[in-house]
PAZAKE-358954 format. One record per residue: y, x, z of N, C-alpha, C in turn; chain; residue number from 1. Coordinates in steps of 0.001 Angstrom, whole numbers, plus 500000, padded with zeros to 6 digits. Layout:
! residues N
<<Y X Z> <Y X Z> <Y X Z> A NUM>
...
This chain:
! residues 206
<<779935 146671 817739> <779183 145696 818531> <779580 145830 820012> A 1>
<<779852 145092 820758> <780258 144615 821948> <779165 145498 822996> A 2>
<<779286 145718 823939> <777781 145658 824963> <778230 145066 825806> A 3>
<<776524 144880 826414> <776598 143850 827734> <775385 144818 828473> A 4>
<<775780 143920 829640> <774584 144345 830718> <774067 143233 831410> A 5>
<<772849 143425 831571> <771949 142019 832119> <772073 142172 833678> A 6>
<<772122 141219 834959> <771399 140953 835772> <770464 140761 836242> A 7>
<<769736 141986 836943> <768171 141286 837243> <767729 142344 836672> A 8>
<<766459 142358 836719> <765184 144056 836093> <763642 143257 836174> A 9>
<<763809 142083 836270> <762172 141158 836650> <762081 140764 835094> A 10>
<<761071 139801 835240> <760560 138996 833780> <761380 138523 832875> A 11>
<<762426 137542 833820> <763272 137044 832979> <764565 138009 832253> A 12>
<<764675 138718 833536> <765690 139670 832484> <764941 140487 831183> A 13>
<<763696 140806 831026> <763430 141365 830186> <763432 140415 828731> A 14>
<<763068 138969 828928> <763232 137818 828383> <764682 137834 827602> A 15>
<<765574 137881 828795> <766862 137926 828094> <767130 139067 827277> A 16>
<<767021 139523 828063> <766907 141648 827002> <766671 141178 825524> A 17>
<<765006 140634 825352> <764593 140174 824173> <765683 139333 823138> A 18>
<<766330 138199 823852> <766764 137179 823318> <767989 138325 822617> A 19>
<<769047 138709 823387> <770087 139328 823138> <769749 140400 821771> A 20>
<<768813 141597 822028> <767971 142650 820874> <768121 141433 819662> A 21>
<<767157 140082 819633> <766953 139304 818855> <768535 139310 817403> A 22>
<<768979 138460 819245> <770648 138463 817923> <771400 139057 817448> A 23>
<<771217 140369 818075> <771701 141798 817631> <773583 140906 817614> A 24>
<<774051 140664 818438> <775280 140215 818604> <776268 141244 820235> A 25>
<<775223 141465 820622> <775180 142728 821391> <774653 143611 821898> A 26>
<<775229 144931 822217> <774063 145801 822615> <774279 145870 823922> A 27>
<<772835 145944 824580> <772912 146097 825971> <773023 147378 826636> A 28>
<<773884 147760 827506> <773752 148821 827793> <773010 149288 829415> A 29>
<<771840 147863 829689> <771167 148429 830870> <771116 147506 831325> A 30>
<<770259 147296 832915> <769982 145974 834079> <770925 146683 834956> A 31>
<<771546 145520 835785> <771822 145665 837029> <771246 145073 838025> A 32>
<<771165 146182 839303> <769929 145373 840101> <770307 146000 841608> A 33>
<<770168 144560 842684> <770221 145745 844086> <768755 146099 844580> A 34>
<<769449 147326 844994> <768470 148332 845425> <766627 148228 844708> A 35>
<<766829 148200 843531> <765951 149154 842628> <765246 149843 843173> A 36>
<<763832 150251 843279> <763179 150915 843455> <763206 152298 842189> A 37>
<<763320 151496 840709> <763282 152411 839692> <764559 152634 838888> A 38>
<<764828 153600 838429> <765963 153970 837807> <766024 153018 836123> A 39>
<<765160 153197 835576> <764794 152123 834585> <763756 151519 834257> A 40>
<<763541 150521 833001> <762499 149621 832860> <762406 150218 831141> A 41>
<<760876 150135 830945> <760271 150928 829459> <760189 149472 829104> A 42>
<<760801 149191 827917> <760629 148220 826908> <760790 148812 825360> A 43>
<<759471 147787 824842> <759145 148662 823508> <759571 150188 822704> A 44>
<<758614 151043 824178> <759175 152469 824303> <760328 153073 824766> A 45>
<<761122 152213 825307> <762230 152962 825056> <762653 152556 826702> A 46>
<<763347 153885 826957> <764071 153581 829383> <765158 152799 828741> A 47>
<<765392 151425 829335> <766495 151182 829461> <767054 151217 831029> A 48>
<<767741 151803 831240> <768689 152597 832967> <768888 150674 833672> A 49>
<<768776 150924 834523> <768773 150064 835545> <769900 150609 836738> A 50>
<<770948 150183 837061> <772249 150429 837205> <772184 149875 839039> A 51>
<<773059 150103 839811> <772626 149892 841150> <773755 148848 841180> A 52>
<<773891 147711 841943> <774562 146888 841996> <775962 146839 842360> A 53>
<<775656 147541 843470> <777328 147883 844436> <777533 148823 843915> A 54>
<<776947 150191 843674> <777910 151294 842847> <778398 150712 841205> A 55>
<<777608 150060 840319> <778420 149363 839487> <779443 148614 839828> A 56>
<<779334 147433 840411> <780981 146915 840802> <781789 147852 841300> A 57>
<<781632 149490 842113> <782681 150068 842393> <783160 151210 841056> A 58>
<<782396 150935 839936> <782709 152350 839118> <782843 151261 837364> A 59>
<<783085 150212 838115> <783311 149625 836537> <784732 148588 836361> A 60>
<<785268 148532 835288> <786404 147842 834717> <785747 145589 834755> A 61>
<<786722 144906 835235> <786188 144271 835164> <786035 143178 833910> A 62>
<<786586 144009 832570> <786034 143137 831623> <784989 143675 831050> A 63>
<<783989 143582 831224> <782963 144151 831023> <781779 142634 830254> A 64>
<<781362 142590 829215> <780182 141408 829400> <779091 141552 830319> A 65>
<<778729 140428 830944> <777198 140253 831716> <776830 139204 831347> A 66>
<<775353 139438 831605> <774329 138341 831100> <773628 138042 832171> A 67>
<<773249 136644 832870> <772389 136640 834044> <770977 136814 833363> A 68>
<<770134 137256 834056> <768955 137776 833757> <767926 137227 835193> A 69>
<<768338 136496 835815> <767570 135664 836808> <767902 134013 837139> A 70>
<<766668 133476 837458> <765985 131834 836794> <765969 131220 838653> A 71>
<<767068 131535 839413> <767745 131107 840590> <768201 130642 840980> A 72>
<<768947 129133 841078> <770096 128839 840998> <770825 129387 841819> A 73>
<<770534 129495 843207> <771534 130242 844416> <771793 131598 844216> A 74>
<<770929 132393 843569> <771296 133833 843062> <772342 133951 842126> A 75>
<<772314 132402 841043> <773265 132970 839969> <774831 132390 840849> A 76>
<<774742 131400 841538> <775923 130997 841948> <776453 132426 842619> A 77>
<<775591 133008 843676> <775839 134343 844497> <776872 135706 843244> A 78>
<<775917 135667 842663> <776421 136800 841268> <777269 136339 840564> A 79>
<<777362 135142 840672> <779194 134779 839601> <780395 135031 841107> A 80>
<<780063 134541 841887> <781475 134996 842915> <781402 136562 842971> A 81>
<<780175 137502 843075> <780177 138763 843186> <780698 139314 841978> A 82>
<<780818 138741 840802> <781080 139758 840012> <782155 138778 839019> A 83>
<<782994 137956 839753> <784694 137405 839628> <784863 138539 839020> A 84>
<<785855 137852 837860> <787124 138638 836700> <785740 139013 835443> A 85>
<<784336 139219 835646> <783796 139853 834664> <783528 138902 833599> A 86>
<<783097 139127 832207> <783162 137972 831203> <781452 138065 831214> A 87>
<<781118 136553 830796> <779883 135832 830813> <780003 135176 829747> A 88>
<<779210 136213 828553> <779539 134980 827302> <778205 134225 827177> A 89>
<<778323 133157 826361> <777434 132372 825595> <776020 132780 824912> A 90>
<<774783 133064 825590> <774096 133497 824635> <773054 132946 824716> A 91>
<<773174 132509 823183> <772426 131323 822371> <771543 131986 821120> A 92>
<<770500 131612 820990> <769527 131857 820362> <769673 131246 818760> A 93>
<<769740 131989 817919> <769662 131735 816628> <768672 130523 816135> A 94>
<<767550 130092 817144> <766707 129568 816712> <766862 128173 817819> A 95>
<<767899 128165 818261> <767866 127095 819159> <768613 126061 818509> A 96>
<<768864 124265 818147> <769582 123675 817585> <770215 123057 818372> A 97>
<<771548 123400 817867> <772622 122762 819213> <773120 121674 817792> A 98>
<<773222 120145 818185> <773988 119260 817070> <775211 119118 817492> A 99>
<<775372 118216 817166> <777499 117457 817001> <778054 117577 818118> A 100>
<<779061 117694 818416> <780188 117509 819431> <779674 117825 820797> A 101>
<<778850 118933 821056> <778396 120082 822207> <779507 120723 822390> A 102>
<<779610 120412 823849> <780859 121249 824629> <779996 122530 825635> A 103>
<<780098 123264 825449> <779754 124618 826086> <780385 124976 827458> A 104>
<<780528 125640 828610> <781513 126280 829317> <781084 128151 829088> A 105>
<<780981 129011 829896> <780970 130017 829686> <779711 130456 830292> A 106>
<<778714 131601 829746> <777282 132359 830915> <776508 131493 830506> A 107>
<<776118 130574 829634> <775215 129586 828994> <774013 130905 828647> A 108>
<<772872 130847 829216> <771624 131366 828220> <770830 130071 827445> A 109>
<<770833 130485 826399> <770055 129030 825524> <768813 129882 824451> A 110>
<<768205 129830 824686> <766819 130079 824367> <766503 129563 823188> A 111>
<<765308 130033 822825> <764557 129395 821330> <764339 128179 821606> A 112>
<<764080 127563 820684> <763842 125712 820456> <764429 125133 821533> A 113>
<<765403 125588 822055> <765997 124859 822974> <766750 123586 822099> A 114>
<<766979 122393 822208> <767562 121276 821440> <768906 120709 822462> A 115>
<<769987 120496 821565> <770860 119786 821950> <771394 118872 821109> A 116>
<<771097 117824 821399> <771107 116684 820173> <773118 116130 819851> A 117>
<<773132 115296 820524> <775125 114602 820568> <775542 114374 821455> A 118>
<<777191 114763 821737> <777847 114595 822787> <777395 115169 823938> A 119>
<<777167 116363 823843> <776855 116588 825420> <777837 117729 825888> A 120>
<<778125 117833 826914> <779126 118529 827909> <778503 119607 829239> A 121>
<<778156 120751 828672> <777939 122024 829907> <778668 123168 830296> A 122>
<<778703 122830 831613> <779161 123937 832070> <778970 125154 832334> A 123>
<<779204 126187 833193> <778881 127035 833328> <777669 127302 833898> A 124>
<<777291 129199 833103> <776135 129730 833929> <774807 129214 834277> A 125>
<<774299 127969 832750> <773046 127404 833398> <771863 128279 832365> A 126>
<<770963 127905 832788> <769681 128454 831885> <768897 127481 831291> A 127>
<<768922 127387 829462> <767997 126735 829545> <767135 127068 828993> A 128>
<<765731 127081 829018> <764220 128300 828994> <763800 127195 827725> A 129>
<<762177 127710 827106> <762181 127809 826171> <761715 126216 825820> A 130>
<<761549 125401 824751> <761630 124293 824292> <761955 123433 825471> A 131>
<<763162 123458 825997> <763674 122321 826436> <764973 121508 826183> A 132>
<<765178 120190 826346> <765641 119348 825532> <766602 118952 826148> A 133>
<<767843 118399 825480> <769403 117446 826590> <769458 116654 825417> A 134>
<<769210 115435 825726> <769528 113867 824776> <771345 113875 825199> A 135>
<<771313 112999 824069> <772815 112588 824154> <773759 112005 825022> A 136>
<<774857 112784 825050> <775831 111569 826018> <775352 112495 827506> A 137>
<<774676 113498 827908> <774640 113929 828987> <775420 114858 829583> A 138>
<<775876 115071 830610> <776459 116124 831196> <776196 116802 832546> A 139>
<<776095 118214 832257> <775438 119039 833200> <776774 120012 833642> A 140>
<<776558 120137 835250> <777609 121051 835590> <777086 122740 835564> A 141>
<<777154 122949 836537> <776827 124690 837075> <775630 124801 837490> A 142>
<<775415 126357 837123> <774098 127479 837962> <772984 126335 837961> A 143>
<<772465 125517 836779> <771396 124737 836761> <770707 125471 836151> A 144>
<<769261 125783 836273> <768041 126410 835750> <767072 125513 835019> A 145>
<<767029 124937 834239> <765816 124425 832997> <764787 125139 832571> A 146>
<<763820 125273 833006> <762436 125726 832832> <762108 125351 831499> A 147>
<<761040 126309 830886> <760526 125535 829613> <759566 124290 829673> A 148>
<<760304 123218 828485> <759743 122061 827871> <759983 121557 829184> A 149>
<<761211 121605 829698> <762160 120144 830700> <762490 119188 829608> A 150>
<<762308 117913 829625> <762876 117329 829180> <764001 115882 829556> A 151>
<<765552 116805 829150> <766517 115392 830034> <766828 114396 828790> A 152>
<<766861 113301 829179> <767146 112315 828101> <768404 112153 828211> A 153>
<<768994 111066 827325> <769876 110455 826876> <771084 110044 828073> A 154>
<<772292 110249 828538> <773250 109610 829270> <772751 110144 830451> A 155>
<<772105 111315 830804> <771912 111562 831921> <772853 112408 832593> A 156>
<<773201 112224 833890> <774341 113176 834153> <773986 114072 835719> A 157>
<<774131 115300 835501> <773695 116529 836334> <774735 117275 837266> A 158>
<<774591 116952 838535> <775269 117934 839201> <775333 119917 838794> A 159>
<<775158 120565 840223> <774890 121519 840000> <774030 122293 841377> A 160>
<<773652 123752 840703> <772440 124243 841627> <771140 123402 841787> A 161>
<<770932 123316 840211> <769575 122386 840410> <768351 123185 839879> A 162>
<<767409 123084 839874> <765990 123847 839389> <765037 122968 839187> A 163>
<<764990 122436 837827> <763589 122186 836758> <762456 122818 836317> A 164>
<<761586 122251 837300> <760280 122967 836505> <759961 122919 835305> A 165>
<<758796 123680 834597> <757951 123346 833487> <757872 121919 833477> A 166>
<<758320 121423 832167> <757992 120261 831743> <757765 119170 832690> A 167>
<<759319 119133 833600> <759483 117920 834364> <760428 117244 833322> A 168>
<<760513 115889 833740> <761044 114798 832365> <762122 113521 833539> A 169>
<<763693 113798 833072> <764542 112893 833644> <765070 112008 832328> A 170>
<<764217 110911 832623> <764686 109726 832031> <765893 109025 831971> A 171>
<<765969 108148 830702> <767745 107912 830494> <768389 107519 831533> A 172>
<<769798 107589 831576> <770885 107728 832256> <771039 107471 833567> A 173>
<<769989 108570 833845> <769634 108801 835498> <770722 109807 836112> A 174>
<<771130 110157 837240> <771911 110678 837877> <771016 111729 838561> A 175>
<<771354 113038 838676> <770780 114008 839364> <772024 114679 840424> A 176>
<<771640 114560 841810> <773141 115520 842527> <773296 117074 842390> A 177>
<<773060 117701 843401> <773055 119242 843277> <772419 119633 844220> A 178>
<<771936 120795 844230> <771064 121820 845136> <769738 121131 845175> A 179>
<<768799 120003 844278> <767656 119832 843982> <766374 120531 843479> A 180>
<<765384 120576 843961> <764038 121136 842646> <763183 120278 842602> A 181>
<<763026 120043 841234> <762578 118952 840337> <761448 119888 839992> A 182>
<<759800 119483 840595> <759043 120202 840306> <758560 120231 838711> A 183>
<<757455 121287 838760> <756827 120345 837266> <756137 119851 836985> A 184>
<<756238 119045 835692> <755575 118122 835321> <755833 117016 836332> A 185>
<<756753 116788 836460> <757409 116012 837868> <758558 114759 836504> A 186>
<<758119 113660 836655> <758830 112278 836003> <759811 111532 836806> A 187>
<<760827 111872 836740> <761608 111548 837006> <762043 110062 837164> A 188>
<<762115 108846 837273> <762568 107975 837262> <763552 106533 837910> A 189>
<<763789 107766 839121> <764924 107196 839379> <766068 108136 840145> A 190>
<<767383 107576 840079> <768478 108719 840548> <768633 109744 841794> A 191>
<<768711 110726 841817> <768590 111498 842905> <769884 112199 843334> A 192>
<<770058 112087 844801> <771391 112396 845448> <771019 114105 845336> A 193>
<<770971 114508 846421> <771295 116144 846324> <770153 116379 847597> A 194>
<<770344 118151 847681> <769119 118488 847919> <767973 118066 848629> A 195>
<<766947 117932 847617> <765972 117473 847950> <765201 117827 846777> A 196>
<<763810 117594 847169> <762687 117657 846347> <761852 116924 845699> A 197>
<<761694 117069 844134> <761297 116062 843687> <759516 116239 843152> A 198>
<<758800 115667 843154> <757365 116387 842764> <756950 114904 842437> A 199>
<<755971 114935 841785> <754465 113904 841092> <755056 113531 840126> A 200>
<<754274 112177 839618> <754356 110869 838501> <754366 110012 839208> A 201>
<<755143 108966 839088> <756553 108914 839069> <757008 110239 840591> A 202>
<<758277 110695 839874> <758591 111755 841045> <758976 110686 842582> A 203>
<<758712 111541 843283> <759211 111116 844811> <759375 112705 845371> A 204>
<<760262 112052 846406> <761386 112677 847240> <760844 113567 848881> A 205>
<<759885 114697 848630> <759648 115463 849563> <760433 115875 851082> A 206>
């Protein structure tokens, strides 16, 4: 079995911790984190070591797997240039349904009931949290964060460095730019350039 090591030592990395244990597709061998207060984190009994950030990049090979383990977009963009040459595989949840002709890129976390219905096209390093949805015909670029029960519809197409709240909803073949947060429970209904903020029913532009 392969190992990996997560990014991050907060909620979500323990989340991911979970997901990864789940698929038993790899073993983890620890968090990486800057400047840690604690050497490790107790999950179901057991220390898993929490690794220091800069002395790992100076004492490690760089094919190594990592897993992002933080729900950031500017952090994960930060940690993919910091940790160039390292591999970021795919990790997808046994219980998540990806359908027909899904194009992947690489550092994908995909969660339980996460749904991917037809034709859709992602890139790298996004997150998508737990029951949330990509209708068909959409395409999403980079370091986008999907909160649980986002729901994007059909022909919608996504920049990158974006952040979806809980169960905000972008209606069909709307355009989203990059560096946005789309609050939650925030309805989306019409196209949005780049950073800026989106909040209410119908969303508007903070």
């Amino acid at each position: 079995m392969e190992k990996i090591f997560i990014i991050g030592a907060s909620g979500f990395a323990k989340e991911v911790y979970s997901l990864i244990v789940t698929e038993r597709k790899y073993e983890v061998k620890g968090f990486i984190d800057y400047n840690s207060e604690f050497n490790y984190l107790k999950i179901n009994n057991e220390n898993v070591p929490i690794f220091d950030e800069t002395e790992f990049l100076l004492s490690n090979k760089k094919d190594i797997n990592i897993a992002i383990g933080i729900g950031d977009p500017n952090k994960i963009k930060k940690i993919h240039q910091k940790f160039s040459g390292f591999n970021f595989p795919n990790i997808i949840s046994d219980k998540a349904n990806i359908g027909i002709d899904v194009s992947l890129g690489y550092g994908n976390i995909i969660t339980q009931n996460v749904v991917f219905t037809a034709n859709i096209k992602i890139g790298n390093l996004n997150i998508f949290n737990l029951n949330s949805t990509v209708g068909h015909d959409s395409n999403i670029g980079n370091f986008n964060v999907i909160n649980p029960s986002a729901n994007i519809s059909g022909e919608v197409k996504i920049g990158s460095n974006n952040l979806f709240g809980v169960g905000s909803i972008i209606l069909q073949k709307l355009q989203i730019g990059s560096n946005n947060i789309i609050g939650g429970s925030c309805l989306v209904t019409k196209n949005i350039d780049s950073e800026s903020l989106v909040i209410g029913v119908p969303g508007k532009i903070k």
